[in-house]
Backbone as CSV, one residue per row, in Angstrom:
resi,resn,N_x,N_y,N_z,CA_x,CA_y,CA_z,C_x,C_y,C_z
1,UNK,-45.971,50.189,138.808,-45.592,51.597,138.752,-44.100,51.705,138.421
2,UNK,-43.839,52.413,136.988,-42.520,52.580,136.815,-41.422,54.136,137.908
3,UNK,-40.487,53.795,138.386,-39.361,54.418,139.052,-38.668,54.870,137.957
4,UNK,-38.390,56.494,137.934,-37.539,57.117,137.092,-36.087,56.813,138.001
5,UNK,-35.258,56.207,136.533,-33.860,55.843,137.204,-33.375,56.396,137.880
6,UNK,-33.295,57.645,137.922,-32.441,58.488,138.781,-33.138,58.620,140.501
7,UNK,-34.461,58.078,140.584,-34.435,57.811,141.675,-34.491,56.251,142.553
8,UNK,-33.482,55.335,141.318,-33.098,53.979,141.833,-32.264,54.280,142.829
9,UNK,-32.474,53.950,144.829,-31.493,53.736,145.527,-30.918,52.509,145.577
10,UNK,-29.428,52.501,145.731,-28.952,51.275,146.363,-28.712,50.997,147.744
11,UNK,-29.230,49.917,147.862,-29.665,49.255,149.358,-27.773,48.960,149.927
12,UNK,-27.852,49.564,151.033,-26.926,49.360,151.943,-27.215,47.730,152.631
13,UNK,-28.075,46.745,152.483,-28.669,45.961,153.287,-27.539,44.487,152.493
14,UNK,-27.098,43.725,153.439,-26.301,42.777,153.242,-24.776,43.312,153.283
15,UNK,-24.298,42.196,152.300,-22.740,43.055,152.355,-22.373,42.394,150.825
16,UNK,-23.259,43.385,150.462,-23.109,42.805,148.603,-22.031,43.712,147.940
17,UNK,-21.392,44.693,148.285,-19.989,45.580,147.579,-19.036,44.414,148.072
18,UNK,-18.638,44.205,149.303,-17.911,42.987,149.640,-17.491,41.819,148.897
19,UNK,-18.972,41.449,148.793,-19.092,40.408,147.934,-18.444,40.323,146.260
20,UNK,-19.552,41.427,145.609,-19.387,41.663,144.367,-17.834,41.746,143.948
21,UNK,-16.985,42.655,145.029,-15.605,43.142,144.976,-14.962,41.563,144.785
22,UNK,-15.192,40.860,145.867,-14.305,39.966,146.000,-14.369,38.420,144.361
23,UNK,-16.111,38.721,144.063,-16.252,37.895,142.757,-15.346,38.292,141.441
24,UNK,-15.368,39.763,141.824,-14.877,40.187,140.554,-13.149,39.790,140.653
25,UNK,-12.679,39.894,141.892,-11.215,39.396,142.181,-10.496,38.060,142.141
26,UNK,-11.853,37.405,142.054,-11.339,36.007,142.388,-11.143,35.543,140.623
27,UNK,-12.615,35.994,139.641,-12.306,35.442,137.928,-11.358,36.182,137.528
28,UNK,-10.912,37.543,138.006,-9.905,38.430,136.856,-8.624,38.530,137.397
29,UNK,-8.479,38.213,138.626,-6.831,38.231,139.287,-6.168,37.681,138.413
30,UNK,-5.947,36.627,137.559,-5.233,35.866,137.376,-4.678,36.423,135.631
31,UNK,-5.961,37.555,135.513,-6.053,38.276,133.922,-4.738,39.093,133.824
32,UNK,-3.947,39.231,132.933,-3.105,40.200,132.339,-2.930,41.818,132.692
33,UNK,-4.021,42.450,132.954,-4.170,43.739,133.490,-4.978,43.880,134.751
34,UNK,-4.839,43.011,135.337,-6.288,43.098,136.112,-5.437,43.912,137.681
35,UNK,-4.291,43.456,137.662,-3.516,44.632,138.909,-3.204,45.849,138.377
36,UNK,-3.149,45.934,136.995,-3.258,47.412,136.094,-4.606,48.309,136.866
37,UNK,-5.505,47.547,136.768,-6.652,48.416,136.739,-7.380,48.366,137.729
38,UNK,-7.283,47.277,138.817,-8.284,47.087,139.996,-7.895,48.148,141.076
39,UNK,-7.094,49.407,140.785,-6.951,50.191,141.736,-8.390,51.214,141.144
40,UNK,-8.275,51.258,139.709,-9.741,52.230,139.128,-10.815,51.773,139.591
41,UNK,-11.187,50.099,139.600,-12.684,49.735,139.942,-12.837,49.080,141.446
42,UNK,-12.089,49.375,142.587,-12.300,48.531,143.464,-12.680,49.823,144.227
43,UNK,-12.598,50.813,144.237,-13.214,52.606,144.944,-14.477,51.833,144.723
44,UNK,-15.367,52.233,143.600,-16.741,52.162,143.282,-17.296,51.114,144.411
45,UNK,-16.356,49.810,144.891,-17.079,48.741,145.774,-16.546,49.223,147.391
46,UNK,-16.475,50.550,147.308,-15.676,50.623,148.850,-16.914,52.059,149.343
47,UNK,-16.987,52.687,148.194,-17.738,53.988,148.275,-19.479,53.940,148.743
48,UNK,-20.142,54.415,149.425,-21.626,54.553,149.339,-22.268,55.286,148.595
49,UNK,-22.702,54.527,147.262,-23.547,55.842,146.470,-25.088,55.344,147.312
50,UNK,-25.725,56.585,147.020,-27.067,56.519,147.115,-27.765,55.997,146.263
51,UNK,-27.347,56.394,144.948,-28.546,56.559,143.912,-27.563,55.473,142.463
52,UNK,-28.638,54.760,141.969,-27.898,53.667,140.729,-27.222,54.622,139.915
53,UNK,-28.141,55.762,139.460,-27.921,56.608,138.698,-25.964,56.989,138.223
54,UNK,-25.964,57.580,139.789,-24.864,58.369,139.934,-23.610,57.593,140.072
55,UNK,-23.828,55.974,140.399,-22.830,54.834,140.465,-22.785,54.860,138.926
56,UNK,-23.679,54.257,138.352,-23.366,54.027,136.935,-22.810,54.905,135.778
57,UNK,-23.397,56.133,136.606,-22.755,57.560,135.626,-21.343,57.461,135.925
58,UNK,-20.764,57.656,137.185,-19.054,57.385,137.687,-18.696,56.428,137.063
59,UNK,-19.075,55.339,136.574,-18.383,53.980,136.654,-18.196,53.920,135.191
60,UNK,-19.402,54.915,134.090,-19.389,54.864,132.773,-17.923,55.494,132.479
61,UNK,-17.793,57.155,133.131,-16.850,58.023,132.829,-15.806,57.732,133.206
62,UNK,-15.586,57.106,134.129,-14.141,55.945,134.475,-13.654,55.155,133.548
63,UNK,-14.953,53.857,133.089,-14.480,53.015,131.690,-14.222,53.922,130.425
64,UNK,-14.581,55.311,130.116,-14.809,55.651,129.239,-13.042,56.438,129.146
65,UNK,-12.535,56.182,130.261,-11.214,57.078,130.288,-10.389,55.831,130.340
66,UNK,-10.411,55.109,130.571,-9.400,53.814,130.608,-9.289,53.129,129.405
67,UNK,-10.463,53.453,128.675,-10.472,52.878,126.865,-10.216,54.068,126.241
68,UNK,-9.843,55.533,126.422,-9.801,56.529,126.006,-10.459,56.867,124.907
69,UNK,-11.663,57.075,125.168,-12.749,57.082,124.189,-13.611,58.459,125.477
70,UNK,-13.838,59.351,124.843,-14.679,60.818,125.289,-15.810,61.092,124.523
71,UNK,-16.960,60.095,124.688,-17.991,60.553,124.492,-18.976,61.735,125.043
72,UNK,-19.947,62.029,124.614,-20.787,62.922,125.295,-22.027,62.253,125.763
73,UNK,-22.131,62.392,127.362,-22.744,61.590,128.030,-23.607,62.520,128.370
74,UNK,-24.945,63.156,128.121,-25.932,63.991,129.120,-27.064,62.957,129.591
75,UNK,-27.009,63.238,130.976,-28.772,62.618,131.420,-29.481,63.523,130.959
76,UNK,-30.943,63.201,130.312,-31.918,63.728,129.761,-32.905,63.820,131.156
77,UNK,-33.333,65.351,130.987,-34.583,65.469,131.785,-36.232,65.017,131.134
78,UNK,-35.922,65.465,129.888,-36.966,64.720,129.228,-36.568,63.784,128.172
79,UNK,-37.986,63.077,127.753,-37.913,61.742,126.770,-37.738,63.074,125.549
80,UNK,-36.668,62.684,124.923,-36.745,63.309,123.348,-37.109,62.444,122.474
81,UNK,-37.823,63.078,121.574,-38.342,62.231,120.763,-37.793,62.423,118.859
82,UNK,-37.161,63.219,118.585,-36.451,63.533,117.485,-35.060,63.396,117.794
83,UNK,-34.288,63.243,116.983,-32.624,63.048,117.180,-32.114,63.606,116.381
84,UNK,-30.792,64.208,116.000,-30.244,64.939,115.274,-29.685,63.819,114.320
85,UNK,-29.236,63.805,113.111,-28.159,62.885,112.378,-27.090,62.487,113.312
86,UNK,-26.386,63.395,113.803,-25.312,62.786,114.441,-24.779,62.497,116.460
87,UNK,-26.354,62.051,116.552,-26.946,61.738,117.579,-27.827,60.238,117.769
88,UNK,-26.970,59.315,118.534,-27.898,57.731,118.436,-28.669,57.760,119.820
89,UNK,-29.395,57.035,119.711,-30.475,56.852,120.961,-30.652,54.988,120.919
90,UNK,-29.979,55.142,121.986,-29.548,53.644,122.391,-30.796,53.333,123.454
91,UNK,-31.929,54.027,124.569,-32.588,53.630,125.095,-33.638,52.498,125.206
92,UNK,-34.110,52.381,124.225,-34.739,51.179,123.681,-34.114,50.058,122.787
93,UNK,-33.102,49.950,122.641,-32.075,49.116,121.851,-31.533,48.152,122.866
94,UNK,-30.663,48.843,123.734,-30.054,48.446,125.184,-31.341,48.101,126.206
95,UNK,-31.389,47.246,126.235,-32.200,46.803,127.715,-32.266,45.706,127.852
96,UNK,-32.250,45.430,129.477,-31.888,44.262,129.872,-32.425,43.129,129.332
97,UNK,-33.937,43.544,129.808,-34.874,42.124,128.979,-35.425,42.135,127.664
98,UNK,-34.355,43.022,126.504,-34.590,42.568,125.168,-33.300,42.005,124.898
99,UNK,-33.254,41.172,123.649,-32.389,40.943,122.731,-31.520,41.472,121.963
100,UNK,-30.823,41.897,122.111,-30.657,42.993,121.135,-29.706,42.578,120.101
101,UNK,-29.874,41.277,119.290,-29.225,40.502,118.291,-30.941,40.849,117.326
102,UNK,-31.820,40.829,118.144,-32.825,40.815,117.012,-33.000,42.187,116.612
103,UNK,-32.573,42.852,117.324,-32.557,44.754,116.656,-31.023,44.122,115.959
104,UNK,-30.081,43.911,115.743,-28.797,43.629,114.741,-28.400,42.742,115.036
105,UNK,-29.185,41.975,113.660,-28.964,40.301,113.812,-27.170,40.334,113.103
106,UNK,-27.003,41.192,112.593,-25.213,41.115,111.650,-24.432,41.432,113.238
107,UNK,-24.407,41.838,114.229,-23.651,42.029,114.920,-22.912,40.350,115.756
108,UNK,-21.442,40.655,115.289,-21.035,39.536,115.463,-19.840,39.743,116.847
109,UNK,-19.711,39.412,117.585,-18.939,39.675,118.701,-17.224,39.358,118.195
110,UNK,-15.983,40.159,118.293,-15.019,39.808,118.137,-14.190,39.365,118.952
111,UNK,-13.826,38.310,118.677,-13.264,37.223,120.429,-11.841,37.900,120.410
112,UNK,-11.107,38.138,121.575,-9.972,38.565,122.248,-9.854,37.582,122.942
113,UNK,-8.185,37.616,123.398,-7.414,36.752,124.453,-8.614,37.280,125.746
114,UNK,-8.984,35.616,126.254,-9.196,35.568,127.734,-8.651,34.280,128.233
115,UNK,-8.192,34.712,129.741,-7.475,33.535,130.238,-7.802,32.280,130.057
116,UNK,-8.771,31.576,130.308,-9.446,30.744,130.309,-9.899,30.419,129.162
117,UNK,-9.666,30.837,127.612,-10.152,30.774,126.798,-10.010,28.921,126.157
118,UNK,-8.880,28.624,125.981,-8.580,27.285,126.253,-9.510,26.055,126.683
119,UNK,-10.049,26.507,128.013,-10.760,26.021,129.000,-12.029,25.626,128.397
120,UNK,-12.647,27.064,128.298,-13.747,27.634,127.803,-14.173,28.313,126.667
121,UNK,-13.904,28.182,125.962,-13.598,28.935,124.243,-13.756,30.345,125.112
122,UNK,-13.862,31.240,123.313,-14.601,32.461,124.139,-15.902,32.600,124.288
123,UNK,-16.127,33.372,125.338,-17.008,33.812,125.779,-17.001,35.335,125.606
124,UNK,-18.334,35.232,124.157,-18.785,36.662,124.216,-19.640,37.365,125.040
125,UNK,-19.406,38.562,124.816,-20.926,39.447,125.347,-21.247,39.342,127.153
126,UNK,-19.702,39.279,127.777,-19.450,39.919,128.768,-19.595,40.934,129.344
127,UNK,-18.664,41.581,130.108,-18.941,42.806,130.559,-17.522,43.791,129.726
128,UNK,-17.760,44.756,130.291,-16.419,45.913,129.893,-15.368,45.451,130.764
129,UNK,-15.392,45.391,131.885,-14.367,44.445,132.671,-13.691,43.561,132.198
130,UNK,-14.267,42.570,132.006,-13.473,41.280,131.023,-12.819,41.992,129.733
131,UNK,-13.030,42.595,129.117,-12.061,43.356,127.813,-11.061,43.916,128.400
132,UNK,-11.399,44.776,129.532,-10.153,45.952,130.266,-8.939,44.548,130.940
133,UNK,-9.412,43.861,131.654,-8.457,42.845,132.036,-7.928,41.850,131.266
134,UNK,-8.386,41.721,130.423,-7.654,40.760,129.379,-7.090,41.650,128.793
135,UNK,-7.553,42.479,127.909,-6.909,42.879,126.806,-6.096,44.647,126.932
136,UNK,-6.416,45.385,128.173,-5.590,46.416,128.497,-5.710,47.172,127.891
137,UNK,-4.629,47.593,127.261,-4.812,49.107,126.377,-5.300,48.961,125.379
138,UNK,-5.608,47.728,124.979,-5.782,47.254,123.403,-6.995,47.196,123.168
139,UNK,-8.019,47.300,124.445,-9.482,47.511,124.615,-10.073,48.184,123.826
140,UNK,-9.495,49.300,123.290,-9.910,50.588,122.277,-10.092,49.660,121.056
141,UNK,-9.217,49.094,120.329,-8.732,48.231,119.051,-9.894,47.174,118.803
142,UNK,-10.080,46.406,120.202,-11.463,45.381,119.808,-12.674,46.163,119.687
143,UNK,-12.768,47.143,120.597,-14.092,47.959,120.764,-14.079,48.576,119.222
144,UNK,-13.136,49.207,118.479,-12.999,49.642,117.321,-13.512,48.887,116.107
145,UNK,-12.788,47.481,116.612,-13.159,46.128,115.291,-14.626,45.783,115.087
146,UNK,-15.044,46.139,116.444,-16.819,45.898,116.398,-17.498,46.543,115.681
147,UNK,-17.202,47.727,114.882,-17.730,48.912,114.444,-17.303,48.543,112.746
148,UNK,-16.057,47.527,112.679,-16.013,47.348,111.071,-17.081,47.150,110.763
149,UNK,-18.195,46.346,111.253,-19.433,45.311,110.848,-20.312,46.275,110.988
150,UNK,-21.460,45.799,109.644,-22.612,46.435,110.153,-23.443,46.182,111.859
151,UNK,-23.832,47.766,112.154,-24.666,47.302,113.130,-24.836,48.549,114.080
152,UNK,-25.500,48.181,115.128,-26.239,49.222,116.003,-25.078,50.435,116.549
153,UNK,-24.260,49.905,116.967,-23.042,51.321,116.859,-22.224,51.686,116.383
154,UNK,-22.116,51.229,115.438,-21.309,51.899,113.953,-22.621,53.831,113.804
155,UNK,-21.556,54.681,113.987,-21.327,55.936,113.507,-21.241,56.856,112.733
């Protein structure tokens, strides 16, 4: 039986904000912006949301102001099934357990400074986190370069 997202709760059970907070502190402390910005994302691991929904909606419109990029974000009450031209529908593209190199096999990831890169070459296809702490304000510029190439979010 499928759960409409918006009524995904998050379990208060363990002490996984704790946790999560402290994983995310221990790989990015050492990153370039990461005392820039861990005053924006360390609320979200202190706060009780109820619902995935409403964490992920906060946490989108947060990243979405720190890369200064103002999209238009509506939750849909219903499945639409037509789209306007200048309207993408990422729902079936984005998901966890597809691929989504085989919906845009040309999409090529553009590597930025990460600490560890040396170490570890880069490592693409992280999170938004890892861009904001490595690369800071300049986050906009890689997110931008991704869009030279053909592919699923080019505009």
């Amino acid at each position: 039986m499928k759960c409409p997202m918006k009524d995904i709760r998050i379990s208060d059970h363990g002490n996984w904000r704790h946790l999560h907070w402290n994983a995310i502190e221990s790989a990015y402390n050492n990153t370039p912006f990461f005392e820039y910005y861990k005053d924006d994302f360390r609320p979200f691991y202190e706060k009780r949301y109820e619902f995935l929904a409403d964490f992920n909606e906060e946490m989108t419109q947060m990243v979405c102001e720190l890369v200064d990029m103002t999209p238009v974000i509506e939750r849909t009450s219903e499945y639409k099934l037509e789209f306007a031209s200048n309207e993408a529908d990422f729902r079936e593209i984005i998901h966890p357990k597809k691929d989504f190199r085989l919906v845009d096999p040309e999409f090529t990831p553009r590597p930025y400074y990460q600490v560890f890169e040396s170490k570890l070459g880069f490592l693409p296809n992280l999170s938004i986190i890892d861009l904001l702490f490595n690369m800071g304000p300049e986050s906009l510029l890689v997110l931008n370069s991704e869009n030279d190439s053909p592919g699923i979010c080019k505009t």
